[in-house]
matplotlib code that plots the C-alpha trace (Angstrom):
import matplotlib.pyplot as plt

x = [-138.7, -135.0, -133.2, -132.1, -136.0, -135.8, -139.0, -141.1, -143.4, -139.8, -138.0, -141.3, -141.1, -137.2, -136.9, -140.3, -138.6, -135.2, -136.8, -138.7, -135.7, -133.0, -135.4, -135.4, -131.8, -129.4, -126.9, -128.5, -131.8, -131.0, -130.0, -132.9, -135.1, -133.4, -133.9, -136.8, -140.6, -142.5, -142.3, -144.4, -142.6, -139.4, -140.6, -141.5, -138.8, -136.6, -138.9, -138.4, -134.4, -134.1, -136.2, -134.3, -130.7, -132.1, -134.5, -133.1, -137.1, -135.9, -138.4, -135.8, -134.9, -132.8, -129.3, -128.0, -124.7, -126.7, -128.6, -126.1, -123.1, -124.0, -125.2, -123.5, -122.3, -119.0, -117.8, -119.6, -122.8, -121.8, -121.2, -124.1, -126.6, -125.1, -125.4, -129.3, -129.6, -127.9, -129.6, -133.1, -132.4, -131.6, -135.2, -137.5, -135.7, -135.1, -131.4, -130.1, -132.4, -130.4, -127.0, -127.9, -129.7, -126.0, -124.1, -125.7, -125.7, -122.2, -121.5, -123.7, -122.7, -118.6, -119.6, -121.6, -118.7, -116.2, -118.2, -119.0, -114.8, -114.1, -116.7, -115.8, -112.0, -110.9, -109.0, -110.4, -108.2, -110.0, -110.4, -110.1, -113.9, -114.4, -112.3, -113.8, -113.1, -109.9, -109.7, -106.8, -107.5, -106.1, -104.3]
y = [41.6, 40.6, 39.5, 43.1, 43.8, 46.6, 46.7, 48.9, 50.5, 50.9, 52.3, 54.8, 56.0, 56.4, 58.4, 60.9, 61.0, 62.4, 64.8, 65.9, 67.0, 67.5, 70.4, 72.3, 71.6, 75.1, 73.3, 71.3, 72.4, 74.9, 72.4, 70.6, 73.5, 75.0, 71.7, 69.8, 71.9, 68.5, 66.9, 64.2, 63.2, 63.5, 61.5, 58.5, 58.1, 58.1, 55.6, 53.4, 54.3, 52.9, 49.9, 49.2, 49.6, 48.0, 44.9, 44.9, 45.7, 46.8, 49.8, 52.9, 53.9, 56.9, 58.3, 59.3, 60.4, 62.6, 64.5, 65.2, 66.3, 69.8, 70.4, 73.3, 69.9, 69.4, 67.0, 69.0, 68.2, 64.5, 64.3, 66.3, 64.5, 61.3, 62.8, 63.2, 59.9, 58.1, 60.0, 59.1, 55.5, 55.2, 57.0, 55.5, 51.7, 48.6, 48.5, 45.8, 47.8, 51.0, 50.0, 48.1, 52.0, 53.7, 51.2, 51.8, 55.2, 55.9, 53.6, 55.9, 59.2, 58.1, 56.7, 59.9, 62.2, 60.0, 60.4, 64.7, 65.0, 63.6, 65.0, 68.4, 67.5, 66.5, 64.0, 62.1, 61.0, 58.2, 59.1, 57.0, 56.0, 58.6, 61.8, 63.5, 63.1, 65.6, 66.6, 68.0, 69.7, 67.4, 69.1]
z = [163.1, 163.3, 166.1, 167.7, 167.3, 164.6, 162.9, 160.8, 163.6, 165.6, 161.8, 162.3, 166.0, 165.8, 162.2, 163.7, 167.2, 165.7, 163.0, 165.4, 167.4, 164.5, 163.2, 166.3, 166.6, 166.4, 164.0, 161.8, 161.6, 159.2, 157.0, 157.3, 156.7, 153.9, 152.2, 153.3, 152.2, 152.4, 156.0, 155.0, 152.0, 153.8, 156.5, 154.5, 152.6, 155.5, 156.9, 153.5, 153.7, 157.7, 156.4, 153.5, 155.5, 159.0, 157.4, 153.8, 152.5, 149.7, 150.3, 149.7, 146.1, 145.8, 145.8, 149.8, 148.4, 145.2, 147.8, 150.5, 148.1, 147.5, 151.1, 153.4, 156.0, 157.3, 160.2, 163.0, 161.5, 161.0, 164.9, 165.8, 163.6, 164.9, 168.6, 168.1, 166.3, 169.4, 171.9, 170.1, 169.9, 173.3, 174.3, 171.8, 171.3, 173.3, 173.9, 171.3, 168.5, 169.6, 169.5, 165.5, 164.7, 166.1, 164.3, 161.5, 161.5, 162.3, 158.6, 156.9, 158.6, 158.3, 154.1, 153.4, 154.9, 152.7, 149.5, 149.9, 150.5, 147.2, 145.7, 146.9, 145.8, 149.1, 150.3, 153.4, 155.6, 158.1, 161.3, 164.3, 165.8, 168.6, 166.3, 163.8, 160.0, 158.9, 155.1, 153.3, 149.7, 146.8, 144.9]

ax = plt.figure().add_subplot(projection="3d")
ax.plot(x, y, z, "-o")
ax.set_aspect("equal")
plt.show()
């Protein structure tokens, strides 16, 4: 366990406790759905991501960026997903293992937004912590 008391069983209860709401979720359960035909699977490797980002297991072996590019996401589904991720730390972890999940997330959401712009041929400009992302095409 590390010192903001992230571990695996608390990786588990967080990653079920938001799928379990993202997929009901209007705006990015869609997404989710369209994608996502083994639950299970899906489940455990986000399990093995979360432990490899939060304890540094090593568990995770994959590409985030490969399998978020060609998704239909923009910034809205950045904020919401990071919305239900915050809102589901806050109910299933102790407070110091919430705020390190939100931090967390908010690097992956703002690098995974980053990395779909270019790849779409956008050209991210940063946004400021509480404004959404704005892209402008590169010409």
């Amino acid at each position: 366990m590390q010192d903001d008391g992230i571990d695996e069983p608390i990786i588990e209860r967080q990653v079920h406790a938001f799928y379990g709401t993202a997929r009901r979720d209007p705006l990015i359960g869609p997404v989710f759905e369209a994608r996502v035909h083994d639950w299970d699977h899906h489940l455990g490797r986000m399990c093995a991501f979360w432990s490899s980002v939060a304890l540094m297991s090593g568990r995770y072996s994959g590409s985030p960026m490969q399998a978020h590019a060609p998704l239909p996401i923009e910034a809205a589904h950045f904020g919401r997903w990071l919305e239900l991720w915050t809102e589901t730390a806050r109910e299933q972890c102790p407070p110091e293992a919430a705020d390190r999940f939100i931090l967390l997330a908010r690097r992956i959401a703002r690098s995974l937004e980053h990395g779909i712009a270019v790849h779409r041929g956008e050209m991210p400009i940063p946004s400021h912590p509480n404004q959404e992302t704005i892209h402008v095409q590169a010409d």
